[in-house]
C-alpha positions in Angstrom: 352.6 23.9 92.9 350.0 24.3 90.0 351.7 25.7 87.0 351.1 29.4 86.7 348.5 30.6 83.1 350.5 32.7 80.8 347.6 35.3 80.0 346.7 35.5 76.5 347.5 38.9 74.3 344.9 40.9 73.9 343.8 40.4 70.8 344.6 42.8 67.8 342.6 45.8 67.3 340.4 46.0 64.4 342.1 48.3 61.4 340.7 51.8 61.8 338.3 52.4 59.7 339.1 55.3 56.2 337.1 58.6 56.4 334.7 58.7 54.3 335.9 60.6 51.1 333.8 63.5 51.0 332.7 64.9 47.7 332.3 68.9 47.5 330.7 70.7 44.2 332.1 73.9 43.1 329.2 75.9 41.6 325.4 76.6 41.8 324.8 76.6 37.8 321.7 73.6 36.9 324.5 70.6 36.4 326.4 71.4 39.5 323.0 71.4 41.9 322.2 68.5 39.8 325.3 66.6 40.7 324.8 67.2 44.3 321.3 66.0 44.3 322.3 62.9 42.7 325.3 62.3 44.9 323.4 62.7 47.9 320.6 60.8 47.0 323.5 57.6 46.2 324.1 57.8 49.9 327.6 60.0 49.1 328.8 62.3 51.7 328.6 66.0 49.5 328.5 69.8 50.2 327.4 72.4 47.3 330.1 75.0 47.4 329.3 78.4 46.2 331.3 79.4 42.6 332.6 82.6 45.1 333.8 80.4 47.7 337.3 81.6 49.8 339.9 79.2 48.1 341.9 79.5 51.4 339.3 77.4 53.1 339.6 74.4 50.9 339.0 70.9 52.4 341.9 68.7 53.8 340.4 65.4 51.8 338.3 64.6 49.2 337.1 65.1 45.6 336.6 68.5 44.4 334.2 68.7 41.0 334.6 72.5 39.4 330.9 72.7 38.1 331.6 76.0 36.8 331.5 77.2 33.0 334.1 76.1 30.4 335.9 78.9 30.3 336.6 79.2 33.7 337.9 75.8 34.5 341.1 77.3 34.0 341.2 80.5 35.7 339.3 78.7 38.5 342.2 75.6 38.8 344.4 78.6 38.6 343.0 80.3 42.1 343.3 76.6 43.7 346.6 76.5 42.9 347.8 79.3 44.5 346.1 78.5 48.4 348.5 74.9 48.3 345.4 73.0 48.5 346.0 69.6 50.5 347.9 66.9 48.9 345.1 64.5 49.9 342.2 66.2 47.2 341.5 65.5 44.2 340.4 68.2 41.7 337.6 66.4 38.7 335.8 68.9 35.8 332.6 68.4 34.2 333.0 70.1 30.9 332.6 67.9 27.9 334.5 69.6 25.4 337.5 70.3 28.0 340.4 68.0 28.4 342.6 67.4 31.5 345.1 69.4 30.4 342.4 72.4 31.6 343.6 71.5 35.1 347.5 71.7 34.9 347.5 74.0 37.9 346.8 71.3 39.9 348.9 68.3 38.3 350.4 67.4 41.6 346.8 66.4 42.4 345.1 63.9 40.8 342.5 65.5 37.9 340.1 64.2 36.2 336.9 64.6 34.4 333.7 63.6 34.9 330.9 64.7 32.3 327.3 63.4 32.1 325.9 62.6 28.7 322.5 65.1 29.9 321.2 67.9 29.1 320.3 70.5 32.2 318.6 73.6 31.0 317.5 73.7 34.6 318.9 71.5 37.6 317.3 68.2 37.4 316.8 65.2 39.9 318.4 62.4 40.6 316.4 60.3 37.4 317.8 62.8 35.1 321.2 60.5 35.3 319.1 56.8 35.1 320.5 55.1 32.3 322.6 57.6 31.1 326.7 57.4 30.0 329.3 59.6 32.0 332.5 60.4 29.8 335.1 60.1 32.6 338.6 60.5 32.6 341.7 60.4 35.1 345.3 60.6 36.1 345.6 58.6 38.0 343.8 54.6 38.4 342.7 55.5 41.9 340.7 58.4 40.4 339.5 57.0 37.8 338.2 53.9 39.5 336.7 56.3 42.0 334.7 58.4 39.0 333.3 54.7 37.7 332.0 53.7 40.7 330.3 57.3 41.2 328.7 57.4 37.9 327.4 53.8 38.7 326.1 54.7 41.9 324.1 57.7 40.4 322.6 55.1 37.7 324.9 55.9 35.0 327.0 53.9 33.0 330.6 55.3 32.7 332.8 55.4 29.7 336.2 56.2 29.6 336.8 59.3 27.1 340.2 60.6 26.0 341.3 63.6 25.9 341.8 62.7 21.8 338.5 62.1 22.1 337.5 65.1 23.4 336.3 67.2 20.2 334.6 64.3 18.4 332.8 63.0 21.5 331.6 66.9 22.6 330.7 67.6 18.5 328.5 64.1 18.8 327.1 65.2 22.0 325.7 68.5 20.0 324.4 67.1 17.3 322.4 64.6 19.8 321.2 67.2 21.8 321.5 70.9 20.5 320.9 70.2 16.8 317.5 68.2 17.6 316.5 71.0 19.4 317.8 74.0 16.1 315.7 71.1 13.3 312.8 71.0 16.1 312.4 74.9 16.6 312.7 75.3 12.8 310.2 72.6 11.7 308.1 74.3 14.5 308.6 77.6 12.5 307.7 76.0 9.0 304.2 74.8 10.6 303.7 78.1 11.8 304.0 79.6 8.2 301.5 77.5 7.3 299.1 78.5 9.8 299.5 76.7 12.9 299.9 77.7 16.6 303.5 77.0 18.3 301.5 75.0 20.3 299.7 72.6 18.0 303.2 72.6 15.8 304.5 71.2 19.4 302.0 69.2 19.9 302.2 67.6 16.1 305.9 66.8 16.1 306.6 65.9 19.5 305.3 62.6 18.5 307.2 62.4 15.4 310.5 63.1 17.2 309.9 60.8 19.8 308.6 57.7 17.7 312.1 58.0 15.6 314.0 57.8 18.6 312.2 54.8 19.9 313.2 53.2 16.6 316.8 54.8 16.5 316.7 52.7 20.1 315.2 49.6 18.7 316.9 49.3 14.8 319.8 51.8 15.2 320.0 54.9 12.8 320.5 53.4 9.4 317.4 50.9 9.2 315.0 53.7 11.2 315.5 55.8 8.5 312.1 57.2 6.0 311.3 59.5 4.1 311.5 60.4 0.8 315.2 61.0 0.6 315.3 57.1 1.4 312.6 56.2 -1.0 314.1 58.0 -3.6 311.4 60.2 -3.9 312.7 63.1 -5.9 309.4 64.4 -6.8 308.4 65.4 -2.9 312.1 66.8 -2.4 311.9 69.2 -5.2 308.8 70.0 -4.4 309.8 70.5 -0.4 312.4 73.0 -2.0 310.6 75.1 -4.0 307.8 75.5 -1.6 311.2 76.8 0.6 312.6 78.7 -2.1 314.6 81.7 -1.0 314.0 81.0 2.9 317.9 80.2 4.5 316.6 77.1 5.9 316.2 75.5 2.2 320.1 75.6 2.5 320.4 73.3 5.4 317.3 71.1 4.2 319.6 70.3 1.0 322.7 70.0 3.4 320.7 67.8 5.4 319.4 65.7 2.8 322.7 65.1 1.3 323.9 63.4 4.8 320.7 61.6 4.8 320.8 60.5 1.3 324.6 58.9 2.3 322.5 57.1 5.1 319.8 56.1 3.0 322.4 54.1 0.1 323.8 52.4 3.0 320.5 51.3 4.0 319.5 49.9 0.3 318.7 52.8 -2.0 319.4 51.8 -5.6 322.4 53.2 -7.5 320.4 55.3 -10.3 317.5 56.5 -7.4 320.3 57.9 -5.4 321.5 59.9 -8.3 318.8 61.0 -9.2 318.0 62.3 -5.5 321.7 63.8 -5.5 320.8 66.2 -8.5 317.7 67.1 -7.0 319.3 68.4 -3.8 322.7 69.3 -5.3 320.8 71.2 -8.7 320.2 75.1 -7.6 324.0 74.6 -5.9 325.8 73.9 -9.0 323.7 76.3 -11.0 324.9 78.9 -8.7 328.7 77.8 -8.8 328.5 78.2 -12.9 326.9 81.6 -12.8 329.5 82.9 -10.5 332.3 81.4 -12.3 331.0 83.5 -15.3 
C-alpha cells in the first residue's frame, strides 16, 4: 500500500492588522480648524470636535488635541477626567506658553503637547505649516514619537521643547511674531503723522520688513543689521528723538536702540562710536534720574 500524505498545516494567518489611530480636535477656534485641515490633508484619520462637546461620549482610542484657549486647558483636562476616559487615548495641548503639567488630570494617560511655531489670526490651510517648527513634548516615547511623525507629515519640522523651556521659548515666539506686528503698526502710525495714508505707509514698509527678513534668513541677525545705530550715526538718532520728543513711543525707540546698539558692537562697531551712540540714546534718561533725585 502507497504511504498515506500527511496534509500540510494551514499556514499561519497574517497578524491582524492595528486600527488606525484616529486623531480628534477639541475646539473650533482658527488653530484648531487649522490642525484638522492639515491633518486630513496628510492622509490622517481626524474629526473636529466642538469645544461644547458631551465629555461622556469620548472616544475608546486615539489622540485627543485640546485646541482650546490657555486658560482653559485646565478646567477642560479637568471635565475629561471625571467621565474615566479610556485608557487607550492620549490627551496632547497646543498652547505654547503651557507646560504638561496643565494636564495632570489626565496623568494616567499619556499628555503631551504639540504647538506650531504659526501665527492663525484666522484658520489657515494646510501651507500655513510648510516649513515650519512644531514645539512638541511628551510623557511618554510612544507619544512623543507619534507627535514627530505628525508634525513631519503636515510639513513641519518638530523640535522637542521642555517644559523649562516653556517661558523662554513662548517670550521668543512673541517677540518673533506679536512685537513685529506692535513696531509695524507704530512705524505705520509715525508715517501717518507725517502725512501718509495707512495704506501707502503699508505699502512702503512692507517691503522693508520683508527684505530684512530675507537677510535675517540669509546672514542671520547680527550681520543683517543697518542703520544708523550700527553705523554709529549719532547725529540721525538724535535727530530721530527730538523729532519724537514727548510722544511715548520715543521711549521704546531709545529702549530699542539700546538692544540694537548691543547687536551692532557684536557685529563691528568701534569702542568710542558705540559710546558715543550709548549717550545719545541713554542722555534725556539720566537727565531725568538726576532731576528726580533732587
Amino acid at each position: 500500500m502507497p504511504a498515506r500524505r500527511r496534509k500540510r498545516p494551514p499556514p499561519p494567518a497574517p497578524p491582524r492588522a492595528r486600527t488606525p489611530e484616529r486623531l480628534f480636535v477639541l475646539g473650533r477656534g482658527n488653530l484648531g480648524r487649522s490642525l484638522e485641515w492639515a491633518f486630513r490633508a496628510a492622509g490622517q484619520s481626524t474629526s473636529l470636535v466642538p469645544g461644547r462637546t458631551a465629555f461622556a461620549k469620548l472616544p475608546s482610542f486615539g489622540i485627543i488635541f485640546l485646541a482650546v484657549p490657555d486658560q482653559a486647558v485646565e478646567v477642560v483636562a479637568k471635565k475629561i477626567a471625571r467621565f474615566t476616559p479610556s485608557p487607550r487615548l492620549s490627551f496632547v495641548h497646543v498652547s505654547g506658553s503651557l507646560g504638561l503639567g496643565a494636564l495632570d488630570a489626565l496623568r494616567d494617560h499619556p499628555v503631551g503637547s504639540f504647538h506650531p511655531l504659526q501665527s492663525f489670526p484666522e484658520a489657515r490651510g494646510e501651507a500655513a505649516f510648510q516649513g515650519i517648527t512644531v514645539a512638541v513634548d511628551a510623557s511618554t516615547p510612544t507619544l512623543m514619537r507619534r507627535l514627530r511623525a505628525l508634525a513631519r507629515a503636515i510639513g513641519a519640522r518638530p523640535k522637542h521643547v521642555e517644559d523649562r523651556e516653556r517661558a523662554l521659548y513662548h517670550a521668543a515666539a512673541v517677540f518673533a511674531s506679536n512685537y513685529v506686528d506692535v513696531v509695524l503698526a507704530k512705524a505705520v502710525d509715525l508715517l501717518r503723522d507725517a502725512g501718509w495714508s495707512e495704506k501707502a505707509a503699508i505699502e512702503g514698509l512692507l517691503p522693508l520688513t520683508e527684505g530684512v527678513l530675507a537677510n535675517v534668513r540669509l546672514r542671520g541677525p547680527i550681520a543683517a543689521l543697518t542703520g544708523p545705530v550700527r553705523r554709529g550715526d549719532v547725529s540721525t538718532v538724535e535727530g530721530h528723538l527730538a523729532a519724537l520728543q514727548g510722544a511715548p513711543v520715543a521711549d521704546a525707540y531709545r529702549m530699542l536702540g539700546l538692544i540694537a546698539l548691543e547687536i551692532a558692537k557684536e557685529a563691528g562697531l568701534e569702542p568710542a562710536a558705540a559710546r558715543r551712540m550709548h549717550r545719545a540714546l541713554t542722555q534725556k534718561v539720566a537727565a531725568t534720574r538726576r532731576r528726580r533725585g533732587k
